[in-house]
C-alpha positions as CSV (number, residue, x, y, z in Angstrom):
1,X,61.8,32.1,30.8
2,X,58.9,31.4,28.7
3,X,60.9,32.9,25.9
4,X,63.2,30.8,26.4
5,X,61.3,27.7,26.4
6,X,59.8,29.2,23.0
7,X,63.5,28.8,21.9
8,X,64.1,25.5,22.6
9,X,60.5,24.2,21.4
10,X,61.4,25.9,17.9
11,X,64.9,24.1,17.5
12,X,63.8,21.4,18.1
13,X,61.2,21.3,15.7
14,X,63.5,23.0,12.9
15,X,67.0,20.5,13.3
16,X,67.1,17.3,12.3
17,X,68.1,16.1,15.3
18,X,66.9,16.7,18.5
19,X,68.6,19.5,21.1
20,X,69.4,18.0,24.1
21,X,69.1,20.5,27.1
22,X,71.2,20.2,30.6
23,X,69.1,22.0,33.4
24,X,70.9,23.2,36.9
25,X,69.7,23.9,39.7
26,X,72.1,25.2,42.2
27,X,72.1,28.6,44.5
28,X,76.0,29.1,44.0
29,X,76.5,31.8,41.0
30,X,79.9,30.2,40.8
31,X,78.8,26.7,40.4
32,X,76.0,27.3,37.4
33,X,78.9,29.5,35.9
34,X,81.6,26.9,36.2
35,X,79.4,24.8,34.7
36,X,78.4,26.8,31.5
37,X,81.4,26.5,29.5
38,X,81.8,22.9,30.1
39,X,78.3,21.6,29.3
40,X,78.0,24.1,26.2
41,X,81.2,22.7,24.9
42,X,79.9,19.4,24.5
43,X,77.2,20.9,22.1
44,X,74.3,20.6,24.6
45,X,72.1,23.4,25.7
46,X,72.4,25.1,29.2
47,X,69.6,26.6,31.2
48,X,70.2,27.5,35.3
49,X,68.3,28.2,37.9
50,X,68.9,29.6,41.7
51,X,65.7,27.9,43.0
52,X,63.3,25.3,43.0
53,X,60.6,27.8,42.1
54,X,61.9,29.3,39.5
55,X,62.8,26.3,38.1
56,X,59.0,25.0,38.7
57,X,58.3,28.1,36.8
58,X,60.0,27.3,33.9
59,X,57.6,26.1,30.9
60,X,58.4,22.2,30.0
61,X,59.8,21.5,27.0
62,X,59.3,17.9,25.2
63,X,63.2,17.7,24.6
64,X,66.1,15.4,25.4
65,X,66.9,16.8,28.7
66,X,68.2,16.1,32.4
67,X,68.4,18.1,35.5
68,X,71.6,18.4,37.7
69,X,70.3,19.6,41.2
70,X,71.9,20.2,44.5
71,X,70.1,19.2,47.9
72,X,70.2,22.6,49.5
73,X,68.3,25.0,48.0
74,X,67.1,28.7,49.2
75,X,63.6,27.4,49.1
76,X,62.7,23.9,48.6
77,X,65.2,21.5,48.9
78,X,66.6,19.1,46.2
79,X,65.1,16.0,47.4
80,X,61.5,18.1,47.3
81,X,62.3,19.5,43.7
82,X,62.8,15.9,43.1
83,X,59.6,14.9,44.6
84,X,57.2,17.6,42.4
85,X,59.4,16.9,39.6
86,X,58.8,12.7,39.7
87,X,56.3,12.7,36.7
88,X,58.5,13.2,34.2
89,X,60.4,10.0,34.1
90,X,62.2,11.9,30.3
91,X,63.8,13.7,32.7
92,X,66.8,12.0,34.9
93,X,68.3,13.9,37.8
94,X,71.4,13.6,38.5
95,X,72.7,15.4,42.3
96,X,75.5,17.8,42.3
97,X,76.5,18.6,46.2
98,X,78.8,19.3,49.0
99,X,79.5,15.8,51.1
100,X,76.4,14.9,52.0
101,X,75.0,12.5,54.6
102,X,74.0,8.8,53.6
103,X,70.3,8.6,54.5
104,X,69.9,11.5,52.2
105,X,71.5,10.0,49.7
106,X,69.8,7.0,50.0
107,X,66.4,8.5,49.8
108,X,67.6,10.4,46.8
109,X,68.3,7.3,44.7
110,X,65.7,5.6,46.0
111,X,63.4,8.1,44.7
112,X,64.4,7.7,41.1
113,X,67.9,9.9,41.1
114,X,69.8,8.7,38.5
115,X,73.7,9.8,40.0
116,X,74.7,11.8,43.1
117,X,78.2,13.2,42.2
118,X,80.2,15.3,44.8
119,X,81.5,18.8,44.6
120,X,84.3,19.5,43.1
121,X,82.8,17.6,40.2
122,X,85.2,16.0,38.2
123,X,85.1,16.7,34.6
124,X,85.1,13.1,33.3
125,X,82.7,11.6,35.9
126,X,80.6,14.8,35.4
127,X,80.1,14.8,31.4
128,X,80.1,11.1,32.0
129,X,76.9,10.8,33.6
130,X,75.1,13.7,31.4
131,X,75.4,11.7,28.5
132,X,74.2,8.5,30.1
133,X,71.3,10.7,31.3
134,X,70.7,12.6,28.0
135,X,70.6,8.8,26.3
136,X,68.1,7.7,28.7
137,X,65.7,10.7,27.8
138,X,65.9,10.2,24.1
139,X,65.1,6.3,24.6
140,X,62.1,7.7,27.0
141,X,60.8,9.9,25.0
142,X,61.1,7.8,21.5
143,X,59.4,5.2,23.4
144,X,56.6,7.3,24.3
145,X,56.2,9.2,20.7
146,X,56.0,5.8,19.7
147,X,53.6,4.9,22.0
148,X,51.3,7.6,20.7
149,X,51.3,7.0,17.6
150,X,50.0,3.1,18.0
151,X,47.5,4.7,20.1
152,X,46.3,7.0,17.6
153,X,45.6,4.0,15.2
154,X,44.5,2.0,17.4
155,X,41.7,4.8,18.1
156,X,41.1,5.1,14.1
157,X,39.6,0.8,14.7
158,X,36.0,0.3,14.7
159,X,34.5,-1.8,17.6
160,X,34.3,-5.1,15.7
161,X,38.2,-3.9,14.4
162,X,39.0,-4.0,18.1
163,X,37.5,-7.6,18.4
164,X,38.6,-9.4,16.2
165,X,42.5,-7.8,16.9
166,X,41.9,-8.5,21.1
167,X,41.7,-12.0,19.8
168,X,43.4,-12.9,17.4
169,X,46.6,-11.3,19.2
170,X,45.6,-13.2,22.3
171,X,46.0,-16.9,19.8
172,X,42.1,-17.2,18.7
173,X,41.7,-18.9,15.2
174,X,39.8,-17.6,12.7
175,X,37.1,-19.5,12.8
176,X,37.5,-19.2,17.0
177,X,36.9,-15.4,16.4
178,X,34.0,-15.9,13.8
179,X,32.1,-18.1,16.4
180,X,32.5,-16.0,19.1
181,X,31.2,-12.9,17.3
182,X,28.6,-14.3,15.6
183,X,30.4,-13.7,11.8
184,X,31.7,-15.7,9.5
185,X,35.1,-16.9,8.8
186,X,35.7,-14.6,5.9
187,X,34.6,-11.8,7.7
188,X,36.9,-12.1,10.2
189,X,39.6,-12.0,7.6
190,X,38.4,-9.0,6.1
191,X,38.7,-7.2,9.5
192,X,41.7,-8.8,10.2
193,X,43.0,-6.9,6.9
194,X,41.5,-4.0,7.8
195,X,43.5,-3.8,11.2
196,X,46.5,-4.4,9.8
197,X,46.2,-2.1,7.4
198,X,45.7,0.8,10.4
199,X,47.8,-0.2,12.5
200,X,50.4,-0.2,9.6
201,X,51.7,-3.9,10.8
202,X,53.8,-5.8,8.1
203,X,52.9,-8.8,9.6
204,X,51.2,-10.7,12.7
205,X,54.4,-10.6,14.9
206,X,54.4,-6.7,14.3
207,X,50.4,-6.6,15.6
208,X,51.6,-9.0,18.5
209,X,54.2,-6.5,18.9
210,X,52.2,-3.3,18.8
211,X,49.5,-4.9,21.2
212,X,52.2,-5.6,23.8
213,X,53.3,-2.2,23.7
214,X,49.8,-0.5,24.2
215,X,49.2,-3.4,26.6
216,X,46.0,-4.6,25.1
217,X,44.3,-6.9,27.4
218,X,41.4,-9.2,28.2
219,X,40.0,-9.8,31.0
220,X,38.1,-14.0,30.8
221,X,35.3,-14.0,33.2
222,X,35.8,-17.7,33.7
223,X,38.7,-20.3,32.8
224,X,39.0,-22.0,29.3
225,X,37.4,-20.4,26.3
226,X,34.7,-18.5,27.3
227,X,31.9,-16.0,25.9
228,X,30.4,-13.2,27.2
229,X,31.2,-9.1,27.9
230,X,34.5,-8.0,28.0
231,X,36.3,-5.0,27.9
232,X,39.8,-4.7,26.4
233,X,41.7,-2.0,27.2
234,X,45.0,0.1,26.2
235,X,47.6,1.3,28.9
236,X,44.5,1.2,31.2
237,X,41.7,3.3,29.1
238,X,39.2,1.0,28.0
239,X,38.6,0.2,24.2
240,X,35.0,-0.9,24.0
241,X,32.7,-3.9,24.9
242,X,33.8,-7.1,22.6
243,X,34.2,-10.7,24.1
244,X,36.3,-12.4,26.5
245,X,39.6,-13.8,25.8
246,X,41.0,-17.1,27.1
């Protein structure tokens, strides 16, 4: 299994464009086999299991992927799969059983499933939803390598870097941020340069931008435009002490 996972990490990072890779989970030998032929046609990677476990055992690999998974299972059962498996939001499930009963059902899409087709799959519906689910994964994970990377810059800013772009995102003025910090006007715009220039920002709408997407925020201690300790922070890790913002 690991070898296999060795495999997929290695394509991906020697095409051009990334693999996309169908997992199943599904006790019936007939059903995984059925489905081989089929998924492989459409130029996308097969991998089957017979269990939950060995599934669970199988190394993760950062690719364009989804999972199709029956409910009963020789050892845990779908919707428990689905449970351990919840992290990894790149990752869509889409059911494949037998007629099933509603409640089930219902707490399957509830908890984040995103199809429940029923055996004998139909061909379109099938290859229908795969697609839909391998498009969702890409846009996850494309979101999230970008995600990274504006973190990563956003760790290369100095303290008073962090300041000055925790306010002037949040609307300060120039000579807001200079007052508040104790520096003068033209130091604020040499800081405000700097940030740009790390976070790689073409203009103020793109630092807007990449502030909403790390979720920079400030937290005012009191209403209106006050001064004090504050700490902003990105996606919920804190990014040093600076001031508050309005």
């Amino acid at each position: 299994m690991r070898g296999a996972a060795r495999k997929l990490a290695d394509s991906a990072v020697h095409t051009t464009e990334a693999i996309s890779v169908v997992f199943v989970v599904d006790q019936e030998k007939s059903v995984r086999r059925s489905l081989e032929s089929l998924i492989r046609a459409q130029g996308w990677q097969l991998l089957t299991f017979e269990s939950a476990n060995q599934f669970l055992a199988f190394p993760r690999v950062v690719v364009p992927c989804c999972l199709l998974l029956d409910f009963a299972l020789p050892d845990l059962n779908g919707l428990d799969l689905q449970r351990r498996v919840s992290d990894r939001s790149d990752m869509p499930v889409i059911f494949i059983t037998y007629q099933t009963d509603v409640p089930t059902t219902v707490k399957a899409m509830k908890a984040g499933a995103f199809e429940c087709l029923i055996k004998p799959l139909q061909t379109t519906h099938l290859l229908t939803a795969i697609r839909s689910a391998l498009d969702r994964s890409k846009a996850i994970q494309s979101q999230e390598a970008a995600v990274r990377i504006l973190t990563e810059r956003f760790a290369s800013l100095s303290p008073r870097e962090v300041e000055v772009m925790s306010l002037v995102v949040s609307g300060w003025l120039n000579k807001e941020v200079g007052a508040a910090l104790g520096i003068s006007e033209v130091t604020v715009k040499v800081h405000r340069f700097n940030v740009m220039r790390k976070m790689k920002a073409d203009s103020f709408a793109d630092l807007v931008k990449f502030s909403t997407t790390l979720r920079l925020t400030a937290v005012p201690r009191a209403s209106g435009r006050s001064f004090g300790s504050w700490s902003p922070t990105v996606r919920g890790v804190r990014a040093g002490p600076s001031i508050i913002a309005p």
